[in-house]
N, C-alpha and C positions, 0 to 999 in steps of 0.2 A: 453527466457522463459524456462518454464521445459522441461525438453527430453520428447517424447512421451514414453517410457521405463517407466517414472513417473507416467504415467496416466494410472489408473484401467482401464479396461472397464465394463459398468454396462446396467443392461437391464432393462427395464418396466414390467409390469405386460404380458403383452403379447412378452414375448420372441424380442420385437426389441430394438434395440443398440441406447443409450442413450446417450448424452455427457458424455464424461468419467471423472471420480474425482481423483483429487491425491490421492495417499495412506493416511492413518490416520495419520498418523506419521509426514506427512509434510503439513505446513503451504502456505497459501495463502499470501501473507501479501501483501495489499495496502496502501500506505503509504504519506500523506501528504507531501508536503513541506514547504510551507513557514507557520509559527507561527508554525508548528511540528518538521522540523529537522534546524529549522533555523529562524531568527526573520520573521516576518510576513511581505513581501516587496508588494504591490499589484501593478497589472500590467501597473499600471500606473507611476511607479517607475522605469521601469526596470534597470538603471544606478546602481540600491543599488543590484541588484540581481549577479554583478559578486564582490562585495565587502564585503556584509555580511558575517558573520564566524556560522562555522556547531555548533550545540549543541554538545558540544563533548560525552552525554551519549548518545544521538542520534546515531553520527560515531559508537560507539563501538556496542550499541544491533542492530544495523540495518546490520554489518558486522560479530558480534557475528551468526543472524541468518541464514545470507548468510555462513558463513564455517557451519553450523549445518543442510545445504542443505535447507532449507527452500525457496518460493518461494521470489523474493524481486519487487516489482513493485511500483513505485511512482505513484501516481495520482496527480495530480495539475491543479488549475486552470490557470495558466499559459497558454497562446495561444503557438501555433505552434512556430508565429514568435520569441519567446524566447525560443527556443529548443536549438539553439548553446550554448546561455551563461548560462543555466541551464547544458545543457550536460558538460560543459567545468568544473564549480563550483562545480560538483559531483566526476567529477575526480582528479579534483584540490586537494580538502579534501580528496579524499580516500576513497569515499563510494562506496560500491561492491554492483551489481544491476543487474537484468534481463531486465529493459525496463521500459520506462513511460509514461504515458498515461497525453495526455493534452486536455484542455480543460474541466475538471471537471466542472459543475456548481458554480458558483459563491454564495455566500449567505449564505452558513452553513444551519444550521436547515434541512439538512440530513434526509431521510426515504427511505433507500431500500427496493427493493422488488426482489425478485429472486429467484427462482426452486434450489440453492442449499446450504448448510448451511449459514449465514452470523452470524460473529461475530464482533462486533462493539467495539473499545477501544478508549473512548474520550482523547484525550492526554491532560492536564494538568500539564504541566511545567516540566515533569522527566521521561527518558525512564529509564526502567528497565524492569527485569524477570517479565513476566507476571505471576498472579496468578488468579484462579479459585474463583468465588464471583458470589450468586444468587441476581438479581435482576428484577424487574420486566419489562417486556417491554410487544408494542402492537403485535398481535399477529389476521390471520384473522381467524373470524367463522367458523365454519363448517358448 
C-alpha cells in the first residue's frame, strides 16, 4: 500500500485527527479483475483463472499508473481460496500492484457509500487516459 509519507494528515471541525488522505495528486485506484483486466472467469471456473490472457490495454494503464506513483489495488470477487492462482496470473503478465482485496460482493449493481471522495469508472471494454465528464449521480440530502 502507500508509505505513510503519502498520507496527509487532516483534522475535523473540532481540532481531532481524522483518517488521513492521500495528497491530490495521487490516485486511489481499485480495480476489478475479472470481465476488467481480463475475460470475466466466475469462481466457479477457477481452472480458466490461471489460463486466461490480461487485456493488454489494461497491463499498460494499470502499470502506466503504478510508475506515475499512483495507488494500485484489485478488488475482486474472487474468495481467499484463489489468492495463489490470481497472485501467480498477476505476476505471470507483469502487472505492477500494492495488494488485493478479496472477496468483493458478488452481483454488480454497486452503490458506495463512504466519508471520503469516491469516483466511480464503469469499465467498458477499453482502458485508457481517463478524462473529466459531468454526469449525474445519487447524491444524500441534507
Amino acid at each position: 500500500m502507500s508509505e505513510d509519507k503519502d498520507l496527509e494528515k487532516i483534522f475535523n471541525e473540532k481540532g481531532e485527527a481524522i483518517s488521513p488522505v492521500l495528497k491530490d495528486e495521487t490516485k486511489n485506484f481499485l480495480i476489478d479483475i475479472d470481465g476488467t483486466i481480463t475475460d470475466d472467469v466466475p469462481n466457479e471456473e477457477p481452472e480458466r483463472m490461471a489460463t486466461c490472457l490480461p487485456y493488454p490495454d489494461a497491463l499498460k494503464m494499470v502499470n502506466k499508473w503504478y510508475e506515475e506513483k499512483h495507488v494500485i489495488t484489485f478488488f475482486t470477487s474472487r474468495t481467499e481460496e484463489h489468492r495463489e492462482v490470481t497472485e501467480a496470473w498477476l505476476d505471470k503478465h507483469g502487472f505492477k500492484y500494492h495488494g488485493i482485496l478479496f472477496g468483493k460482493p458478488r452481483g454488480g449493481n454497486y452503490h458506495w457509500i463512504d466519508n471520503h471522495i469516491v469516483k466511480a469508472t464503469r469499465f467498458k471494454g477499453k482502458f485508457t487516459d481517463l478524462v473529466v465528464k459531468n454526469k449525474d449521480i445519487e447524491v444524500f440530502e441534507k
